[in-house]
C-alpha positions as CSV (number, residue, x, y, z in Angstrom):
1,X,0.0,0.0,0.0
2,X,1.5,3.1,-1.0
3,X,1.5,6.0,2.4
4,X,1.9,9.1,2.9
5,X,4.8,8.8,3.8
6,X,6.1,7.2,0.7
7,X,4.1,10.3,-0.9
8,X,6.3,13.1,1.1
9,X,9.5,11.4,0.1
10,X,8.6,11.5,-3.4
11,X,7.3,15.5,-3.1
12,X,10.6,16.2,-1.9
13,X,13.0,14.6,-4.3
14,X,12.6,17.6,-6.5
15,X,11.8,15.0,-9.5
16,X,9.2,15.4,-11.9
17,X,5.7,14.5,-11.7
18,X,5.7,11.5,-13.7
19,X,7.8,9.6,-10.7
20,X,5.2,10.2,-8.1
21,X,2.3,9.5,-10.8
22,X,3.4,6.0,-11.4
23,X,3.3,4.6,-8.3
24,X,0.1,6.3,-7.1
25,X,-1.9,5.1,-9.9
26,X,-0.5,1.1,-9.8
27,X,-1.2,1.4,-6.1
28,X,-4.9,2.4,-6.9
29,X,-5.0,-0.7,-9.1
30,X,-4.4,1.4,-12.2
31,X,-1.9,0.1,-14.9
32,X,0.6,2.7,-15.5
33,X,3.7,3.2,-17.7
34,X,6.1,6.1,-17.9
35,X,6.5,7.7,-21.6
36,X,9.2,9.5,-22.6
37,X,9.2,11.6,-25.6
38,X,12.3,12.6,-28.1
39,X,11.8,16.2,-30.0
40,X,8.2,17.5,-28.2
41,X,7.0,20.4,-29.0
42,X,5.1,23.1,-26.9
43,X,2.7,25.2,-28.6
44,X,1.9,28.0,-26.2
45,X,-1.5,28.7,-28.4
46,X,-2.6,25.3,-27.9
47,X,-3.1,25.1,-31.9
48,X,-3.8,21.9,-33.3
49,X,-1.2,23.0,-36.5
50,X,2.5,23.7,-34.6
51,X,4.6,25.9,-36.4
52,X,8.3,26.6,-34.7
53,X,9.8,29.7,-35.8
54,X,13.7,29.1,-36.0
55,X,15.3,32.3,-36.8
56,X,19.1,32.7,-37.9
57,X,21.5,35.0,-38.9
58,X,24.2,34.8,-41.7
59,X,26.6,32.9,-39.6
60,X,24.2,30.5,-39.0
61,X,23.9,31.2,-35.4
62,X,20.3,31.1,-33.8
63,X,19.7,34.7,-33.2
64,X,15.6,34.4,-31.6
65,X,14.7,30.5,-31.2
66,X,11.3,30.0,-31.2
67,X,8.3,32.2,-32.4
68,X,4.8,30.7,-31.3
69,X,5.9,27.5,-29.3
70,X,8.8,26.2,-28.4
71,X,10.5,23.1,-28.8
72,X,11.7,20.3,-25.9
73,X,14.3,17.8,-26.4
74,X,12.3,15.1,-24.5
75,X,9.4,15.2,-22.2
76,X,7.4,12.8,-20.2
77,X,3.9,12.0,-19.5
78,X,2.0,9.2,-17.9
79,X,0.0,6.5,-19.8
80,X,-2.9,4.9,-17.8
81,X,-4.9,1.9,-19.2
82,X,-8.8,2.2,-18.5
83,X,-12.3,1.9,-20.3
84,X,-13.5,5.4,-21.6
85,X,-17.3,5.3,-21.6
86,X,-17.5,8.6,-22.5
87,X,-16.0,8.2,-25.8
88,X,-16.8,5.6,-28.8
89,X,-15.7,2.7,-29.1
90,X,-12.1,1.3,-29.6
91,X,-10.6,4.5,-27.7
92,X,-10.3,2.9,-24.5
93,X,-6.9,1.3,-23.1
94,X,-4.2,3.8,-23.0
95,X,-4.7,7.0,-22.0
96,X,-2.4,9.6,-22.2
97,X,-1.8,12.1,-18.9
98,X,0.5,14.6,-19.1
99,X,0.5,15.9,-15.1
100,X,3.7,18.7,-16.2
101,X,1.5,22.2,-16.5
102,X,2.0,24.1,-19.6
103,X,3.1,28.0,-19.6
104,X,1.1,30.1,-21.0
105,X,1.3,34.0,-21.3
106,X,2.2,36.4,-18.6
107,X,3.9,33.3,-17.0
108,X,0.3,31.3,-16.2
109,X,0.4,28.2,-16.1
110,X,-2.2,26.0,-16.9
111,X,-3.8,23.1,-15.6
112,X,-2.6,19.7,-16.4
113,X,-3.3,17.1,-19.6
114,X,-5.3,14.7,-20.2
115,X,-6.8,11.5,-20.4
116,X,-6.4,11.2,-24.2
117,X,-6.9,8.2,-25.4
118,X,-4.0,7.0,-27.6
119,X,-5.6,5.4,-29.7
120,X,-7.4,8.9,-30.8
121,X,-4.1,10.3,-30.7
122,X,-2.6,8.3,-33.6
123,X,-5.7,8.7,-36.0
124,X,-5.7,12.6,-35.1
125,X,-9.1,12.3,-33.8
126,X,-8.2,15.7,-32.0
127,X,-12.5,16.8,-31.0
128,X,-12.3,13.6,-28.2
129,X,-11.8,14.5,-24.5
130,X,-9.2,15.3,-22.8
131,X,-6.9,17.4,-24.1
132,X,-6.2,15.6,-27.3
133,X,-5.5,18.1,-29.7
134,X,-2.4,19.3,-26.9
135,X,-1.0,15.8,-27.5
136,X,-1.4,15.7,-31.5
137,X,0.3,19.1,-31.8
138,X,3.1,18.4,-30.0
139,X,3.9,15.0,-32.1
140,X,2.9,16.0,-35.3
141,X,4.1,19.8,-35.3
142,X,5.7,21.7,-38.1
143,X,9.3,23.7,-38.2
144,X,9.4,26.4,-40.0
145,X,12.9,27.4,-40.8
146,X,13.2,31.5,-41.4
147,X,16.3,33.6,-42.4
148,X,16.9,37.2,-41.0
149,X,18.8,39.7,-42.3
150,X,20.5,43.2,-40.8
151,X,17.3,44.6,-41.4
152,X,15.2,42.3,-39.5
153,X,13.2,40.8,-42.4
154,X,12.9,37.0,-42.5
155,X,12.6,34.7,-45.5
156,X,11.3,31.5,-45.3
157,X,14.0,28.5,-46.3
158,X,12.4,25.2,-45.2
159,X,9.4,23.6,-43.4
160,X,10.1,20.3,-41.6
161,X,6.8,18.1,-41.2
162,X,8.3,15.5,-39.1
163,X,10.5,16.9,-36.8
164,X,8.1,16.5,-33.7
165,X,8.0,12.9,-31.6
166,X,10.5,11.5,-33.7
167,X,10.5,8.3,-31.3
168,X,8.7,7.2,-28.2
169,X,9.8,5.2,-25.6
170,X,8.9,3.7,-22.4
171,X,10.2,0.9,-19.6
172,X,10.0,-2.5,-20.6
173,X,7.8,-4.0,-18.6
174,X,9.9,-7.7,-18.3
175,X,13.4,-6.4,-19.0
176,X,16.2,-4.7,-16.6
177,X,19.1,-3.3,-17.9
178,X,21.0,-0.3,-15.5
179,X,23.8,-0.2,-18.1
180,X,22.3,-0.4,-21.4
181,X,19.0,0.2,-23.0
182,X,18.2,-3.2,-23.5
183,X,15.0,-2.4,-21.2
184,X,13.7,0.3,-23.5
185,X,10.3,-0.3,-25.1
186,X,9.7,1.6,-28.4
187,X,5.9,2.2,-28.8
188,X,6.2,5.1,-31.2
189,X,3.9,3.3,-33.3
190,X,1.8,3.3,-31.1
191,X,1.2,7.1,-30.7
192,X,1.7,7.8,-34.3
193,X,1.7,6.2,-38.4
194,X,5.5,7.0,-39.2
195,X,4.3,6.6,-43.0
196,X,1.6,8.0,-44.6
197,X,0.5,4.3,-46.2
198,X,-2.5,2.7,-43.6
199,X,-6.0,3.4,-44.4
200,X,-6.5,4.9,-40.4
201,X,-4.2,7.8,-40.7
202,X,-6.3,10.7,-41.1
203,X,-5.4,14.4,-42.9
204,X,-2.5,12.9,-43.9
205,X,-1.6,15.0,-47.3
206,X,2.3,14.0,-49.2
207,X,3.5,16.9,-51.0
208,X,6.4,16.6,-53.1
209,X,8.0,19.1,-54.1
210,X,11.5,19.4,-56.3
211,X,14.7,21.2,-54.5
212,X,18.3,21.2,-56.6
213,X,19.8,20.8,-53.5
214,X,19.5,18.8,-50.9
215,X,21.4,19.3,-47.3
216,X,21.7,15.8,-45.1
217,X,23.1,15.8,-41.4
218,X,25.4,12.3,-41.8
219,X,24.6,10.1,-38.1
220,X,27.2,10.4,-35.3
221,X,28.9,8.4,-33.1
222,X,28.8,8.4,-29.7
223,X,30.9,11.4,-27.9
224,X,32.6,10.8,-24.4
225,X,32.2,14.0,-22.4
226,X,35.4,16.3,-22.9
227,X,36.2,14.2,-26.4
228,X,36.2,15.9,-29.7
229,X,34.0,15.0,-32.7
230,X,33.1,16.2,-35.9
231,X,29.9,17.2,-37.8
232,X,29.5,16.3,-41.2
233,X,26.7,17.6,-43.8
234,X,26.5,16.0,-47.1
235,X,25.3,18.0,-50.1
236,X,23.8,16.7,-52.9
237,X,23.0,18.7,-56.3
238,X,20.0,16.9,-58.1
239,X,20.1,19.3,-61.1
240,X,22.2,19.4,-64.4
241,X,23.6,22.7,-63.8
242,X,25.9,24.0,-61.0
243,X,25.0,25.5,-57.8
244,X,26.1,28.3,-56.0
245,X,25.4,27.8,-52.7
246,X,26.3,29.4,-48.9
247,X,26.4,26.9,-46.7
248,X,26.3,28.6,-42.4
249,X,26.5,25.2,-39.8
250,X,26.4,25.7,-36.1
251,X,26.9,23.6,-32.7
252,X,25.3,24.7,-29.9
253,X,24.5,23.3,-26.1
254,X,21.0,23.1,-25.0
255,X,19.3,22.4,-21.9
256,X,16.7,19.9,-22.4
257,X,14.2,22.6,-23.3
258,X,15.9,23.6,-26.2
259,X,17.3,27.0,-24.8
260,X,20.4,27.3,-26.3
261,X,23.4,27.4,-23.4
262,X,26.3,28.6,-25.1
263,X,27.7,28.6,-28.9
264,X,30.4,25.9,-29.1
265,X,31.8,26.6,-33.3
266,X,29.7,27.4,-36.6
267,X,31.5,28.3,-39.9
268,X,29.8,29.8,-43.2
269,X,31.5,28.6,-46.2
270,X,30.6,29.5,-50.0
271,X,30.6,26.5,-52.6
272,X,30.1,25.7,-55.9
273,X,28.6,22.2,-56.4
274,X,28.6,20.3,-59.4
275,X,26.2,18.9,-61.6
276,X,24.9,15.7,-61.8
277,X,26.6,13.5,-64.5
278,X,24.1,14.0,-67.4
279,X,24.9,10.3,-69.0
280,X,24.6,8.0,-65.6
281,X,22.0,10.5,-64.4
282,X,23.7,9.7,-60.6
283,X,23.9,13.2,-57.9
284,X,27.4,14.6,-57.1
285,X,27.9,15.0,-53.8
286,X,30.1,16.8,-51.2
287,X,30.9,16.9,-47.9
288,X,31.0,19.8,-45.4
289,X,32.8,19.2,-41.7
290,X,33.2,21.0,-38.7
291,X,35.4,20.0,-36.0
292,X,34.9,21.0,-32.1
C-alpha cells in the first residue's frame, strides 16, 4: 500500500511529476507506464497546427529560437490503461496524462493534460476528451525554418513536417538493464503512423515538391564528455547545372528545453557544387565538416 509517507518522500525529491504518478496510480489498481518523448513540442496557443519559428542570422547562429511555441528535447507524461465510456468505441486502453502544467502568457500556467486516449491520438481524432488536440500538436508539429537579415526581415528556407515525436519510448515491462538500453520499449507506433501508407491515418496529405539541392546531417557516433567530434553535412545537387550555394553550420549546447546554453563553433562557407553526371543520371555530392 503506497503511504503518505512514501508520498512526502517523493514531493521532496525535487523529481518530476511522472515519478510520483506512477506509483500512485498502480497502487490504486491502475496500470501505469512512464512515456518519454524525443523532440516534443510546446505550442503555447494550444493550436492543433505547430509551427516553430527558428530564426538565424548569416553565420548561421540562432539569433531568436522560437516564435509561437517552443521546442523540448524530450518530455514525459504518464500512460494509464482504462475503459472510456464517455468516448466511442475502440478509444479505451491507454490513455495519455500529461501531469507537467504548460506555460502560457504572462507566465500562467495551466492546468494539467489529459486523459487522451492514444488510440485517438494516432488517427488525429483531435475533438475527443481530454486534451487531445495538446498531444497531437506536439507529435505531429511543423518547423518552419526563417532567415533574418541586418534589417530584420525574414525569408522563409524550409518547413520540416516531421520533426516532432520522432521516437517514443517507455520501460519494458519484463526487462532490466541499468547499463544499457536493453530495457527500453519503443511504442512510437503506437502514438503515431511514421508513413503516410495505412487506411487509419487521417489528414494525412504527401506533398512533393522538387529542390536542386538537398542538405543531409550524416549520423554520429557516440561522444565521451570532454572528447572531440566532428559534424558532417553531405550536399547533394539533383540538377544538371551548377550550384552556387552558402552553406552557415552551427553547434550549440541546450538544456533539455531547447534553450540554447552557449555557442560551441559554426563556420559559413561559399561552394560551388557540381552537376549531376548527365549520361549516368547519378547526384554529385560533397561533404562539409566541422570539428569542435
Amino acid at each position: 500500500m503506497l503511504s503518505i509517507t512514501i508520498l512526502s518522500i517523493l514531493s521532496k525529491s525535487n523529481g518530476t511529476s511522472i515519478v510520483s504518478l506512477n506509483p500512485v496510480c498502480r497502487a490504486m489498481g491502475i496500470p501505469c507506464r512512464p512515456v518519454t518523448v524525443y523532440q516534443c513540442g510546446h505550442d503555447m496557443a494550444d493550436n492543433f497546427v505547430l509551427n516553430l519559428h527558428k530564426r538565424f542570422n548569416e553565420t548561421g547562429d540562432i539569433r531568436s529560437r522560437y516564435e509561437g511555441g517552443s521546442c523540448w528535447v524530450y518530455h514525459t507524461w504518464n500512460d494509464v490503461w482504462m475503459e472510456r465510456r464517455d468516448l466511442r468505441f475502440g478509444l479505451g486502453g491507454w490513455q495519455a496524462i500529461d501531469a507537467t502544467r504548460r506555460s502560457l502568457t504572462n507566465d500562467i500556467l495551466s492546468r494539467e493534460s489529459g486523459p487522451a486516449s492514444v488510440e485517438a491520438i494516432k488517427t488525429n481524432q483531435k475533438v475527443h476528451q481530454y486534451d487531445t488536440m495538446f498531444f497531437i500538436s506536439v507529435l505531429t508539429g511543423k518547423v518552419a525554418h526563417h532567415y533574418v537579415d541586418e534589417a530584420g526581415s525574414t525569408t522563409p528556407i524550409k518547413c520540416i513536417s516531421d520533426r516532432m515525436g520522432r521516437r517514443v519510448v517507455t520501460k519494458h515491462p519484463i526487462l532490466l538493464d541499468d547499463n544499457g538500453e536493453q530495457d527500453l520499449q519503443d511504442i512510437t507506433k503506437e502514438y503515431k503512423y511514421t508513413d503516410c501508407q495505412t487506411r487509419k491515418l487521417l489528414n494525412c496529405v504527401a506533398v512533393f515538391k522538387g529542390r536542386d539541392v538537398i542538405f543531409t546531417l550524416m549520423p554520429m557516433r557516440r561522444t565521451d564528455f570532454g572528447q572531440a567530434f566532428t559534424v558532417a553535412v553531405k550536399i547533394q545537387n539533383n540538377c544538371i547545372e551548377e550550384r552556387y550555394i552558402t552553406c552557415a553550420l552551427s553547434i550549440n549546447s541546450v538544456f533539455y528545453n531547447a534553450v540554447v546554453a552557449s555557442g560551441i563553433k559554426s563556420i559559413n562557407q561559399e561552394l560551388v557544387v557540381r552537376p549531376k553526371d548527365g549520361k549516368e543520371g547519378e547526384s554529385l555530392q560533397q561533404v562539409l565538416r566541422l570539428a569542435a
